[in-house]
Kinemage of the C-alpha trace (Angstrom):
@kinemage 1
@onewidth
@group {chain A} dominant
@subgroup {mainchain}
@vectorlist {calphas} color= white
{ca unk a 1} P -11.597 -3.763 -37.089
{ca unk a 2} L -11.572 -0.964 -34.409
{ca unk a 3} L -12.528 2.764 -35.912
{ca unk a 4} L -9.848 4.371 -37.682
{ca unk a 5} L -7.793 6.891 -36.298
{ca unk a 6} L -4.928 10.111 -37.374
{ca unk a 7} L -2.927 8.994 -34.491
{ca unk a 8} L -2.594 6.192 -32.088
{ca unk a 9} L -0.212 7.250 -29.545
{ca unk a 10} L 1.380 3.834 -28.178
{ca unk a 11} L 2.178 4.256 -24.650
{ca unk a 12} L 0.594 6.361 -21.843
{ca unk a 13} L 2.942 7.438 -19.846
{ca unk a 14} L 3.807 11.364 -18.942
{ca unk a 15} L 5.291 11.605 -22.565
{ca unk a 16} L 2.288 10.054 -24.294
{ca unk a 17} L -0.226 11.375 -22.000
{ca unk a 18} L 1.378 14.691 -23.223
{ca unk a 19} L 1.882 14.086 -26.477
{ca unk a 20} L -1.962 12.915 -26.225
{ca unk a 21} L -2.842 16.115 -25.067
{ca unk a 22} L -1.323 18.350 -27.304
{ca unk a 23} L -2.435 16.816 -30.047
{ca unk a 24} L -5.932 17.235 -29.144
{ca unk a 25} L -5.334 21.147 -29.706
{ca unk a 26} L -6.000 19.844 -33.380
{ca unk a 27} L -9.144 18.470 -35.784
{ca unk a 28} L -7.526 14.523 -35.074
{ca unk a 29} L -9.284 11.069 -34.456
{ca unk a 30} L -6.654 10.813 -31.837
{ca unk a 31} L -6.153 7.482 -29.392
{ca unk a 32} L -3.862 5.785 -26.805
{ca unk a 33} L -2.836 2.264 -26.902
{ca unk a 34} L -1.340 1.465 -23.331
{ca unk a 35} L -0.433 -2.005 -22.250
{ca unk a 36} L -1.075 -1.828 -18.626
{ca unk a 37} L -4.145 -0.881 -16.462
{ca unk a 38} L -3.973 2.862 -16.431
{ca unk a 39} L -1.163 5.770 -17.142
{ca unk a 40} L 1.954 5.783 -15.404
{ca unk a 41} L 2.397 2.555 -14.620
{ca unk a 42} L 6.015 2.347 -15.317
{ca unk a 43} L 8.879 4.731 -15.347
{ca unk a 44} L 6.382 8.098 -15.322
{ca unk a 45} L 5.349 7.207 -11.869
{ca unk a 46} L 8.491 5.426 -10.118
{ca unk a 47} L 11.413 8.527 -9.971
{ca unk a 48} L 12.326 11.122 -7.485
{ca unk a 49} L 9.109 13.463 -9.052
{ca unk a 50} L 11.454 16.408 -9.239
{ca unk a 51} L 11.252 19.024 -11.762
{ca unk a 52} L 14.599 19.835 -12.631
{ca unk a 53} L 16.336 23.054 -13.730
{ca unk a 54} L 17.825 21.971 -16.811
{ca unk a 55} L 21.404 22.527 -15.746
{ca unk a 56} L 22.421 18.430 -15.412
{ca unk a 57} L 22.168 17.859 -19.155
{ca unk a 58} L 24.718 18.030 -22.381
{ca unk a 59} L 24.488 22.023 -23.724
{ca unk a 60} L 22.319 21.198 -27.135
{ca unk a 61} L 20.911 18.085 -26.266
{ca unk a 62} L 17.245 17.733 -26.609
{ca unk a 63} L 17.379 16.638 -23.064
{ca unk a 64} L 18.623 19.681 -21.884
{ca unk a 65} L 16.726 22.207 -24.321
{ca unk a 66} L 12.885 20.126 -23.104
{ca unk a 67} L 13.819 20.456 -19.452
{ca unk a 68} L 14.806 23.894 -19.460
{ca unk a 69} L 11.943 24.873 -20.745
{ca unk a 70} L 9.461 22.560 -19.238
{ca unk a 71} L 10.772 24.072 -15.906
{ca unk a 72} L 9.825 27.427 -17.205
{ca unk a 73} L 6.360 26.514 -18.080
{ca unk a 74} L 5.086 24.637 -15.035
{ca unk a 75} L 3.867 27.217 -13.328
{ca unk a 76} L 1.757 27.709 -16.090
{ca unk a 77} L 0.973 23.780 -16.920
{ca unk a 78} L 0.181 23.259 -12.982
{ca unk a 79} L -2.795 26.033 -13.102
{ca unk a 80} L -3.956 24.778 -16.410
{ca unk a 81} L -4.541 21.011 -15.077
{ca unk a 82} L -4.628 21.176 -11.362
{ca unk a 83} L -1.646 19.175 -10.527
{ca unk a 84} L 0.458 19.510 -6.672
{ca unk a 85} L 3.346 21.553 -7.713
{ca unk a 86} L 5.991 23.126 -5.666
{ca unk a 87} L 9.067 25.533 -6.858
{ca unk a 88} L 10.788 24.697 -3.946
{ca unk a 89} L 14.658 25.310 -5.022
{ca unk a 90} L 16.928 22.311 -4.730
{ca unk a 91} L 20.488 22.312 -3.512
{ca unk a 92} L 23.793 20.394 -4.738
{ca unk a 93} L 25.953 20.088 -1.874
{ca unk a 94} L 30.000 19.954 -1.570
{ca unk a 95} L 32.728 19.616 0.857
{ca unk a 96} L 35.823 19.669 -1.340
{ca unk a 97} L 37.787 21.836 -3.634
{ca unk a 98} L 37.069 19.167 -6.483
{ca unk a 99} L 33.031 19.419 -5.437
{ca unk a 100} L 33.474 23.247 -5.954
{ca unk a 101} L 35.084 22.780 -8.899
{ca unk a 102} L 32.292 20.291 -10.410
{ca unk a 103} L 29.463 22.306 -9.024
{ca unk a 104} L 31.018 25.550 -10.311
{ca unk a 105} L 31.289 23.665 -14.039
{ca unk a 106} L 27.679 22.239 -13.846
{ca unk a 107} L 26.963 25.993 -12.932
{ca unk a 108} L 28.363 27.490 -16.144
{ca unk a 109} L 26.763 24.299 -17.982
{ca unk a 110} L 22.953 25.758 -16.473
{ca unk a 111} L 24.076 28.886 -17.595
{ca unk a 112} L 24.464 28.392 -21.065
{ca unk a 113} L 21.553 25.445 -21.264
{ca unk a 114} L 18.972 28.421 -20.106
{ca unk a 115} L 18.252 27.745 -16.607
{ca unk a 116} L 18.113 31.143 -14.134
{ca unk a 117} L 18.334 30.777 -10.421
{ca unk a 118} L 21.504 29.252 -10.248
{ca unk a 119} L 23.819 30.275 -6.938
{ca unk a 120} L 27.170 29.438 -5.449
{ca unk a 121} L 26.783 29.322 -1.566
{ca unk a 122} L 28.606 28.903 1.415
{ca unk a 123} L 27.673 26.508 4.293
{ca unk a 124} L 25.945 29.274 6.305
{ca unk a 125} L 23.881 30.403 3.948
{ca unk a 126} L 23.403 26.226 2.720
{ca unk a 127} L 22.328 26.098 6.403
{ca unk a 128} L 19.714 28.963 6.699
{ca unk a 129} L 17.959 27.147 3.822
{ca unk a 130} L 18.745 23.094 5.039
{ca unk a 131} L 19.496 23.583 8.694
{ca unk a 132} L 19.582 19.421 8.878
{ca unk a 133} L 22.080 19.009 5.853
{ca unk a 134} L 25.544 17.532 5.963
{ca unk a 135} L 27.800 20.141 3.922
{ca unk a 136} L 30.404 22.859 3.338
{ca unk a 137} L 28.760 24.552 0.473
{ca unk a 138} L 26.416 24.083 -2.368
{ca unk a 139} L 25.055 25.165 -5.898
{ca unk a 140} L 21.643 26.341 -4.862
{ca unk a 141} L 19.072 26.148 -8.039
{ca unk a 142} L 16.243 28.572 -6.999
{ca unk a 143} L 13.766 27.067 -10.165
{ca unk a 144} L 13.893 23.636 -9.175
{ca unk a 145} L 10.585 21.825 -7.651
{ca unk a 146} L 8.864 18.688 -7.055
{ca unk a 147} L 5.197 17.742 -8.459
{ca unk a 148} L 3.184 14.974 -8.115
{ca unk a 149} L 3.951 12.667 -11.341
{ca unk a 150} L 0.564 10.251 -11.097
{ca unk a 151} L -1.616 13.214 -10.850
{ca unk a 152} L 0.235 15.156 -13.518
{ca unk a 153} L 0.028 12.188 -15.973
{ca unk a 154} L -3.257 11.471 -15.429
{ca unk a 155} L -3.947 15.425 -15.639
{ca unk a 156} L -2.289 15.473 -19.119
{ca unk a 157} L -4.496 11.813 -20.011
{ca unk a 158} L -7.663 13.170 -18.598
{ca unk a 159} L -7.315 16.739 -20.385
{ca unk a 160} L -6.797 14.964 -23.444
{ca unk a 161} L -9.704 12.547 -23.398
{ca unk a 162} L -12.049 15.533 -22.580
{ca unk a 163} L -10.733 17.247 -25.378
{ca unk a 164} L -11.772 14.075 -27.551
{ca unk a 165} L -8.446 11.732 -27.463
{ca unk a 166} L -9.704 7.661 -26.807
{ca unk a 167} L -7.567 5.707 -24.119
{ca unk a 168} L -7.569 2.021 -24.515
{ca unk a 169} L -6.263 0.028 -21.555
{ca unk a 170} L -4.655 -3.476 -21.605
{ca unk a 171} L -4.194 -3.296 -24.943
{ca unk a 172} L -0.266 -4.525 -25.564
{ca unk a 173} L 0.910 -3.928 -29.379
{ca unk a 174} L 2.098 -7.251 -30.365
{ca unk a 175} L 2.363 -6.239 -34.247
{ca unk a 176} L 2.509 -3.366 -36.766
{ca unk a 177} L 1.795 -3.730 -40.732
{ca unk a 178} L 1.298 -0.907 -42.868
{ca unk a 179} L -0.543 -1.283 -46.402
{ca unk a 180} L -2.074 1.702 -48.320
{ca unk a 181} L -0.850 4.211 -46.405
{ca unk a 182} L -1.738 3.251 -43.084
{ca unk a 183} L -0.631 1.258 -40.223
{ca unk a 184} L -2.334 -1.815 -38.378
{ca unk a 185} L -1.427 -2.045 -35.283
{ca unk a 186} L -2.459 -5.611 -33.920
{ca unk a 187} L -2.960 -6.242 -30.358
{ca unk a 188} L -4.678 -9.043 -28.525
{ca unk a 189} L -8.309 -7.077 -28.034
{ca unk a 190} L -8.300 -6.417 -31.865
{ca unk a 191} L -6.922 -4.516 -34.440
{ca unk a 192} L -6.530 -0.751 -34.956
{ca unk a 193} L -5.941 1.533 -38.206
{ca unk a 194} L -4.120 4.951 -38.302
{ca unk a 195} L -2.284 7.221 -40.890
{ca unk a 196} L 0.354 8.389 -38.122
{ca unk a 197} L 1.967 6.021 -35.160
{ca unk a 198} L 3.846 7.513 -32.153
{ca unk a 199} L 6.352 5.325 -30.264
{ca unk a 200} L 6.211 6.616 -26.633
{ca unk a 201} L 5.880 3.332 -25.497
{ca unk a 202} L 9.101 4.059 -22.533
{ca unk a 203} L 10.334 0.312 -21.861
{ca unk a 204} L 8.683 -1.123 -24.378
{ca unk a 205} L 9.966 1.938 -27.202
{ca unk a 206} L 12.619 -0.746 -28.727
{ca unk a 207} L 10.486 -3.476 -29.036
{ca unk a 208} L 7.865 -1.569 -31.233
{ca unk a 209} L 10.948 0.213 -32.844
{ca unk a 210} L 11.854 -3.065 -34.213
{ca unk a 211} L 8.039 -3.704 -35.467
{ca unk a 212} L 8.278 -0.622 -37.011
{ca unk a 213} L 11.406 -1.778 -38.908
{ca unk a 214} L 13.356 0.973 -37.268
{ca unk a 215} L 15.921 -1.584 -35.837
{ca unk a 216} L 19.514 -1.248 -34.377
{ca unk a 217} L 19.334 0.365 -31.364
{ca unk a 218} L 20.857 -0.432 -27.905
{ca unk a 219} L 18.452 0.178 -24.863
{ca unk a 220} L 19.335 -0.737 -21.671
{ca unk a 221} L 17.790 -0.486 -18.183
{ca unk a 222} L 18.588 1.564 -15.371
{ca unk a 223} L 16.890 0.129 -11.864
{ca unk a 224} L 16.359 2.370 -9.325
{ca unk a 225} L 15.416 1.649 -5.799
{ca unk a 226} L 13.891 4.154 -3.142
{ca unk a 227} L 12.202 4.673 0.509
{ca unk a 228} L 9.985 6.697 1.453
{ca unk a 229} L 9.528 7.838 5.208
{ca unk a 230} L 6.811 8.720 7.339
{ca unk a 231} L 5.324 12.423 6.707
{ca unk a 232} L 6.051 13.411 10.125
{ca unk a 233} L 10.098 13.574 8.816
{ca unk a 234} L 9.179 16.194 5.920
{ca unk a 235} L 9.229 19.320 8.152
{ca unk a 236} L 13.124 18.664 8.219
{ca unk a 237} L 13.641 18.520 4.368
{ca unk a 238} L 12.070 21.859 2.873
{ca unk a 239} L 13.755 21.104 -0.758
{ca unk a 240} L 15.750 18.465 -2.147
{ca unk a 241} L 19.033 17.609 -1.124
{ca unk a 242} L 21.722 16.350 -4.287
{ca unk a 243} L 25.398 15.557 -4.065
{ca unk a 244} L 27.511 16.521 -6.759
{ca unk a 245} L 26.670 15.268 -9.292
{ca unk a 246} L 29.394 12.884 -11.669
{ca unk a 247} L 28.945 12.674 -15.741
{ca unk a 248} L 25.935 10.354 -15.852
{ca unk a 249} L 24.343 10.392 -12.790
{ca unk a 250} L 23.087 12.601 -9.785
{ca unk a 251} L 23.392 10.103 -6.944
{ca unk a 252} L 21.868 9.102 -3.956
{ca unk a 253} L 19.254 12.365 -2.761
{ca unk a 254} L 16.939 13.109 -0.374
{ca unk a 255} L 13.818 14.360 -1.363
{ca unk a 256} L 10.698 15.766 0.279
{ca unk a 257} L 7.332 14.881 -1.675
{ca unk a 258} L 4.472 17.738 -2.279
{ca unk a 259} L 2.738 15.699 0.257
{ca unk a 260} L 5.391 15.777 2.791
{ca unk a 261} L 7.252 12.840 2.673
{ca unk a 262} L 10.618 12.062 2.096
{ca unk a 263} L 12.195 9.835 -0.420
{ca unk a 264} L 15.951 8.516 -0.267
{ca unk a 265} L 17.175 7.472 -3.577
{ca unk a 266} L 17.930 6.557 -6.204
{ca unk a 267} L 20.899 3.959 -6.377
{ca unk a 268} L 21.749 2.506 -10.012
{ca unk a 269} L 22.351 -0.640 -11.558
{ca unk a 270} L 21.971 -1.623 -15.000
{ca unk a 271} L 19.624 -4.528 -15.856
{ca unk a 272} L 17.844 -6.223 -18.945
{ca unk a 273} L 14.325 -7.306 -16.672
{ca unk a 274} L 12.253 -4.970 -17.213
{ca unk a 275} L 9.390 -5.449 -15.421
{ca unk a 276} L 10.883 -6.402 -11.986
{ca unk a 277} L 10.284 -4.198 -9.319
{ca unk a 278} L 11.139 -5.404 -6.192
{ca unk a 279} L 13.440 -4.047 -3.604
{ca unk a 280} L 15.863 -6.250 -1.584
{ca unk a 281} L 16.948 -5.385 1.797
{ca unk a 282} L 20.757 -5.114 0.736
{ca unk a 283} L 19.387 -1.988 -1.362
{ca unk a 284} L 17.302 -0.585 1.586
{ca unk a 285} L 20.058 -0.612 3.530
{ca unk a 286} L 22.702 0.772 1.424
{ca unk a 287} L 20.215 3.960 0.714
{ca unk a 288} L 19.872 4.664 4.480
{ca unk a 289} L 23.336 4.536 4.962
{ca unk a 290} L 24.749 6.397 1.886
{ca unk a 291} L 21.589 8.436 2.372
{ca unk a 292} L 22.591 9.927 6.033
{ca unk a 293} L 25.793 11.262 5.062
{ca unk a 294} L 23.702 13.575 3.555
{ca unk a 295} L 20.980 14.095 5.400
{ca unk a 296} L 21.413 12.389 9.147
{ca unk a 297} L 17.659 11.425 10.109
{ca unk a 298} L 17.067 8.652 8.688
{ca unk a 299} L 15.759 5.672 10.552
{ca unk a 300} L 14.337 3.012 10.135
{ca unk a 301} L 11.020 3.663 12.279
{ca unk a 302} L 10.257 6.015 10.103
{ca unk a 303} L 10.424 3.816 6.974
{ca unk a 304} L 7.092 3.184 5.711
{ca unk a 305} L 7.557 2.085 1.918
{ca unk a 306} L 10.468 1.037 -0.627
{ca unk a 307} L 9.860 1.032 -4.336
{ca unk a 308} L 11.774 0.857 -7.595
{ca unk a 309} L 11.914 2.556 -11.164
{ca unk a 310} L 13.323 1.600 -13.925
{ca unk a 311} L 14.492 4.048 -16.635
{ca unk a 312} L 15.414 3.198 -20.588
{ca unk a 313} L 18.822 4.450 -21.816
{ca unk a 314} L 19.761 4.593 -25.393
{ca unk a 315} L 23.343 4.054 -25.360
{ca unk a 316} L 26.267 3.438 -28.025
{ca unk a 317} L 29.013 0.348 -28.887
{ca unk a 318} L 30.482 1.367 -25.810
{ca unk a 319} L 27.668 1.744 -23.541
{ca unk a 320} L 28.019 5.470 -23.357
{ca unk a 321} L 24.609 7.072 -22.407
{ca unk a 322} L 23.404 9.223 -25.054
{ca unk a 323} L 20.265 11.890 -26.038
{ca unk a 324} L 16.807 11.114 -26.333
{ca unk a 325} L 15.929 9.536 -30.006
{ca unk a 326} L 13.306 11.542 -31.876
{ca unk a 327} L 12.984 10.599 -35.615
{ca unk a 328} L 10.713 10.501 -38.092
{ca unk a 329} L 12.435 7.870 -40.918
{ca unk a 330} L 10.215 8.549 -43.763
{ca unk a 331} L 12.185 6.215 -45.740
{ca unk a 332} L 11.367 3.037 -43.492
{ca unk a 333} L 8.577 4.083 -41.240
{ca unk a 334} L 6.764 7.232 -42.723
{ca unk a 335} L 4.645 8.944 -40.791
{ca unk a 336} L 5.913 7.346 -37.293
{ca unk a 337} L 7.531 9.098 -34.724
{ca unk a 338} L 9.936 7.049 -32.998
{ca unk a 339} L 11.038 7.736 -29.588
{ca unk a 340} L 13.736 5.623 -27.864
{ca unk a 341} L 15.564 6.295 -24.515
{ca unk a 342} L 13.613 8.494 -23.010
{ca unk a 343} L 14.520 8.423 -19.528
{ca unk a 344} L 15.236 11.394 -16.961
{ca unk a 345} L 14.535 14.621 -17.302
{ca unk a 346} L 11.486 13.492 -19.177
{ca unk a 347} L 8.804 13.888 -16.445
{ca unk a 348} L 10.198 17.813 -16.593
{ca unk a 349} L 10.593 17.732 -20.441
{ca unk a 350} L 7.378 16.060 -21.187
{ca unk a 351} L 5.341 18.962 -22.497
{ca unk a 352} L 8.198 20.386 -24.477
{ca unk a 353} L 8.937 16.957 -25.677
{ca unk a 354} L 5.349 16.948 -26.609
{ca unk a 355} L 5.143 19.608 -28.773
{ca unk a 356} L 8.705 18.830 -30.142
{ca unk a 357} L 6.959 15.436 -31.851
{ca unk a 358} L 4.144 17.780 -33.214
{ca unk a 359} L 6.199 19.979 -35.103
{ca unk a 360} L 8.069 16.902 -36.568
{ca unk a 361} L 4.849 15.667 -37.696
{ca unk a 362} L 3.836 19.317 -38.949
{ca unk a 363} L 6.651 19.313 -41.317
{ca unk a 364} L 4.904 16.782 -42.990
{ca unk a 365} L 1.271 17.680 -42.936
{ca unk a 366} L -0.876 20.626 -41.807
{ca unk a 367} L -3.081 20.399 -38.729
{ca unk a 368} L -6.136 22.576 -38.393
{ca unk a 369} L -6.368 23.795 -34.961
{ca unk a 370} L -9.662 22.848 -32.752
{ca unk a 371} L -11.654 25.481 -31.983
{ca unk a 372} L -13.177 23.470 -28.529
{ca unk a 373} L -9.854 22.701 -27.460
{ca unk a 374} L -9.586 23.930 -23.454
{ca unk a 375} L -6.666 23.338 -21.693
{ca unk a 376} L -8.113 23.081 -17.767
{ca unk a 377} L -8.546 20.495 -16.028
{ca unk a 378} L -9.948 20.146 -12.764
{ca unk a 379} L -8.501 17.193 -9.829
{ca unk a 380} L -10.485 15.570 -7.465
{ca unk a 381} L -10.800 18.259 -4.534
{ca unk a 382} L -8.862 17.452 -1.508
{ca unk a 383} L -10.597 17.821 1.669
{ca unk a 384} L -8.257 17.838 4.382
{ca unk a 385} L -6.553 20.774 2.699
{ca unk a 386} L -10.005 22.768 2.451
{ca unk a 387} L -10.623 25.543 5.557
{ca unk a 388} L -13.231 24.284 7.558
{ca unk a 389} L -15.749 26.490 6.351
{ca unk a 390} L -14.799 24.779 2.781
{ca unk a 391} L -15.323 21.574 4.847
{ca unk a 392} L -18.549 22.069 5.886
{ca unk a 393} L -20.399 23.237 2.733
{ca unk a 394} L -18.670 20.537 0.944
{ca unk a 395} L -19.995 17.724 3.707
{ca unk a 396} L -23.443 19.861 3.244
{ca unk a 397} L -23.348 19.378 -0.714
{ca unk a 398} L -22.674 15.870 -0.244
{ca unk a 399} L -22.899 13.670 3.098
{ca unk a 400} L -19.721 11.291 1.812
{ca unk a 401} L -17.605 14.161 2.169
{ca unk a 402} L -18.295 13.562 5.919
{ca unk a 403} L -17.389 9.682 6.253
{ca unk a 404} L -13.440 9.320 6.095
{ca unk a 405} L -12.306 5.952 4.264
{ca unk a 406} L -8.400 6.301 4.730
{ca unk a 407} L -7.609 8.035 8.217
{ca unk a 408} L -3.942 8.340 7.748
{ca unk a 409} L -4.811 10.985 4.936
{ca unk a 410} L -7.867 11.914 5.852
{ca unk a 411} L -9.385 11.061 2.149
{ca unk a 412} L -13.170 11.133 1.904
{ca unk a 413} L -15.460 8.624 0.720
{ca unk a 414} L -16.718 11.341 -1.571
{ca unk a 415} L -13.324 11.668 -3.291
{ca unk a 416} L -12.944 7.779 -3.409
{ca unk a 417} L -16.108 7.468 -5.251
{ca unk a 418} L -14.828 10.196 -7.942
{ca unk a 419} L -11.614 8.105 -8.189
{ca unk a 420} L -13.888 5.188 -9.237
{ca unk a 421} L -15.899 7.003 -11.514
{ca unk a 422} L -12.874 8.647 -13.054
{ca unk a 423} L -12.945 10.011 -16.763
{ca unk a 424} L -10.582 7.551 -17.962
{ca unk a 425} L -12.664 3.879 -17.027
{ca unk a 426} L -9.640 3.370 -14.567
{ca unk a 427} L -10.821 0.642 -11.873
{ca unk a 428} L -7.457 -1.057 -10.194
{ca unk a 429} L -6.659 -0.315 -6.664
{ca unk a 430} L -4.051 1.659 -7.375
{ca unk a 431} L -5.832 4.019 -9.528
{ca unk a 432} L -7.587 4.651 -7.086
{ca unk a 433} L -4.533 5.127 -4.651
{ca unk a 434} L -2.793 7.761 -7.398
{ca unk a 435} L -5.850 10.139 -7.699
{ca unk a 436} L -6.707 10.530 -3.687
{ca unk a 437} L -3.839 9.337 -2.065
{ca unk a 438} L -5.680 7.139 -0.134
{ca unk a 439} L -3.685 3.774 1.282
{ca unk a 440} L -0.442 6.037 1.488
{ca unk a 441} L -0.235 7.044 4.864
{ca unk a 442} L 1.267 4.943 7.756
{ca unk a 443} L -0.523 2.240 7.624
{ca unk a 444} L -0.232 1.611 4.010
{ca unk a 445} L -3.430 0.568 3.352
{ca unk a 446} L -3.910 -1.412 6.489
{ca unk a 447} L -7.283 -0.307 7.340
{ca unk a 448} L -8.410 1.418 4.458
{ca unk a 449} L -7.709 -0.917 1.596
{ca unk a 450} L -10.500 -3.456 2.101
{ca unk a 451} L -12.971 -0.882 2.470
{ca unk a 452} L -11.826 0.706 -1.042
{ca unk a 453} L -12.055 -2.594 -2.500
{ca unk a 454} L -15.414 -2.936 -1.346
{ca unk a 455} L -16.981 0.272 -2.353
{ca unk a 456} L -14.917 -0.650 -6.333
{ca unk a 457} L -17.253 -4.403 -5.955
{ca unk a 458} L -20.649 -2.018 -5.059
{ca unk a 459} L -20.009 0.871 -7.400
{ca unk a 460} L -18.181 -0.953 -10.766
{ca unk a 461} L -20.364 -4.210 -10.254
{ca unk a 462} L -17.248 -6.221 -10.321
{ca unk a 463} L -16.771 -9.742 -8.284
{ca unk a 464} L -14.331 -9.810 -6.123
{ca unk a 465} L -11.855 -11.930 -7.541
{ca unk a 466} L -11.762 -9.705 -10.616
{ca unk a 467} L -10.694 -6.255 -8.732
{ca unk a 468} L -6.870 -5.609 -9.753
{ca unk a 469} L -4.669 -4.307 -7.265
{ca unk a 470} L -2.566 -2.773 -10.470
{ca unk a 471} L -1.167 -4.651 -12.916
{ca unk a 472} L -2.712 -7.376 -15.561
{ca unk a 473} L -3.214 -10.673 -13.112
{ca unk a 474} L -2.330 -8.681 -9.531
{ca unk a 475} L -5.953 -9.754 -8.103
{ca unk a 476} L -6.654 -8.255 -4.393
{ca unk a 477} L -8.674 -11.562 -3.775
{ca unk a 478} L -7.589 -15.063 -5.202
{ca unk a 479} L -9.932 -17.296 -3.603
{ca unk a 480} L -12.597 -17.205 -0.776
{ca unk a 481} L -11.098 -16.488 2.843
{ca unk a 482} L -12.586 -19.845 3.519
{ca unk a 483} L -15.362 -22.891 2.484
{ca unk a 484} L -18.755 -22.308 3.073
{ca unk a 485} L -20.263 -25.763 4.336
{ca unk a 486} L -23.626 -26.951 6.296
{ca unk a 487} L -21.517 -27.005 9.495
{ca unk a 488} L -20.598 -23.260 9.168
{ca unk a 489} L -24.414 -21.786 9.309
């Protein structure tokens, strides 16, 4: 039997990383079941990384109360954890009276959710800000932004565990009993014992709804596919670029990243696989060309990545989307928060969605506050964006600052081998990818990748044919590049 804990979080993705890390503001034996390799692994880490203004959502919802006020506090929540963070503005763009007419409604809609910023403009002024953009007019949202999701999940993770919260990785929850006032929650690397269980397990939320015995609800998947250009195209794009948006989704948009790509997507298409993420080239090609009636510079030389996402949405009989699930059923499943269909705005909602769950669970018991808690956390420093002076007491603090691995990004060896020895026991490729972006320039890894893969053999002691590239069973190396025999010494 593993030690016992308050609360095992299942799932660490940006709403369990956060949830996580709120919680360790209190006296709790606190820890984080996660079936994959590391955080954001799944839906946290494939999306548009936008932080929305909160105007897109039903007035009331929980959807729309979390993201209006996560906007407002990640300012705040991007000093506190050291995360890339930009309040760029975004704008909605129109060519028809029925586009003004939507936009103006969506307007009134941000209005009342609690979202400021929020402008009609005409195509000069949608222009002066976009000069590349294909429109008459738009609703500008001044509050909008884009972040970096993998380092703000693993921010939130890594803040958590140094404030005492336990991550376990690869450890799926296959089963959940409860006797004597606490749950066992069985997985295949043993067994674990808590008084309190939070579903924030994303994808996986109905399937551990239904161990609870919380059963009956409809979850269905939302795939996603993007591309990402080359950085060189970001100097075009200086905020992101949305069409009007219908009832239930925002459409195809182009966004730049905090790192200055640009990302076309997302189209949708509902799907009960789960765990496929592959893009096919009918999809690739549909985004470029739905894509440049938007935004016309998009080619494909400058394509240097697809990927996909895929979101869960709780929805009725008829299939009609509806709010995020947040329930405590103390008649069935006492002291569990359950958390089902927690898709978009969540990455912008996450914190407020956080602290939501905690007050749930307050209602029920008192938490004495921990007097060690400290909300900073510091990232991995990145050296290309240091002033050479910076540079050059950093290289004279530590020679690996001056030996690049990746050259597209100009990442360090230095700030590889910190990715390695990260807080969380993280060792897959891309974990190493997330925390420097290193292998996410041009080349994609082309001449950096083997060398990263080396250093993770030399520094982690691993063999070579056990390094991950990132999920369960995605070995880098599956057998010897070829046979060793008396005729090849």
């Amino acid at each position: 039997m593993k030690k016992q804990y308050d609360v095992i979080i299942i799932g660490a993705g940006v709403v369990g990383s956060a949830i996580a890390r709120e919680l360790s503001r209190y006296v709790l034996d606190i820890a984080v079941l996660e079936k994959n390799p590391d955080v954001c692994n799944e839906t946290s880490g494939r999306n548009s990384a936008v932080v929305h203004g909160g105007f897109a959502n039903p007035t009331g919802s929980l959807k729309a109360r979390c993201c209006a006020w996560g906007n407002r506090i990640m300012d705040q929540l991007a000093a506190e954890l050291d995360f890339p963070f930009k309040r760029c503005g975004k704008v909605l763009v129109g060519n028809t009276e029925e586009d003004r007419q939507q936009l103006e409604k969506t307007m009134r809609q941000g209005a009342v959710n609690g979202c400021s910023g929020l402008e009609m403009i005409d195509g000069r002024k949608l222009h002066e800000l976009v000069p590349a953009v294909n429109g008459s007019f738009a609703l500008w949202s001044k509050r909008s932004g884009i972040m970096d999701p993998f380092l703000y999940t693993t921010a939130l993770a890594e803040n958590a565990h140094a404030n005492g919260a336990e991550f376990y990785f690869e450890h799926e929850v296959t089963g959940i009993s409860r006797e004597d006032g606490y749950y066992y929650l069985h997985t295949m690397r043993g067994d674990f014992k808590t008084r309190w269980v939070v579903n924030a397990a994303g994808l996986g939320a109905k399937q551990i709804s239904d161990l609870l015995g919380i059963k009956g609800y409809r979850v269905i998947g939302s795939r996603s596919n993007y591309i990402i250009l080359h950085k060189r195209m970001g100097r075009l794009l200086p905020m992101p670029v949305y069409p009007v948006p219908s009832n239930t989704y925002m459409g195809i948009h182009i966004t730049p990243t905090v790192d200055g790509n640009v990302t076309i997507g997302p189209d949708a298409e509902n799907t009960d696989v789960l765990d496929d993420y592959s893009v096919p080239q009918g999809a690739v090609t549909f985004l470029a060309t739905e894509g440049a009636k938007l935004w016309p510079h998009i080619n494909p030389a400058d394509q240097i990545r697809t990927f996909a996402g895929i979101q869960p949405k709780l929805v009725d009989e008829n299939g009609a989307i509806q709010d995020w699930k947040v329930e405590i059923r103390d008649d069935t499943a006492p002291n569990a928060v359950n958390l089902i269909g927690i898709e978009s705005p969540g990455l912008t909602g996450s914190v407020p969605l956080a602290r939501y769950v905690i007050r749930m669970m307050q209602e029920r018991e008192t938490f004495r506050e921990n007097p060690a808690f400290n909300p900073v956390h510091k990232g991995i420093v990145r050296f290309f964006a240091c002033t050479k002076e910076e540079q050059e007491k950093l290289i004279r603090s530590n020679p690996d600052y001056g030996e690049i691995i990746c050259s597209c990004e100009e990442i360090t060896k230095a700030e590889i081998l910190q990715a390695i020895h990260n807080p969380l026991g993280v060792s897959t490729m891309t974990g190493i990818k997330y925390r420097t972006r290193a292998m996410m320039g041009g080349c994609q890894g082309g001449f950096c990748q083997a060398k990263i893969e080396q250093l993770i053999e030399r520094e982690l002691g691993k063999d070579p044919a056990d390094v991950v590239y990132s999920r369960s069973g995605s070995y880098v190396v599956t057998g010897p590049m070829r046979k060793e025999n008396e005729n090849d010494r």
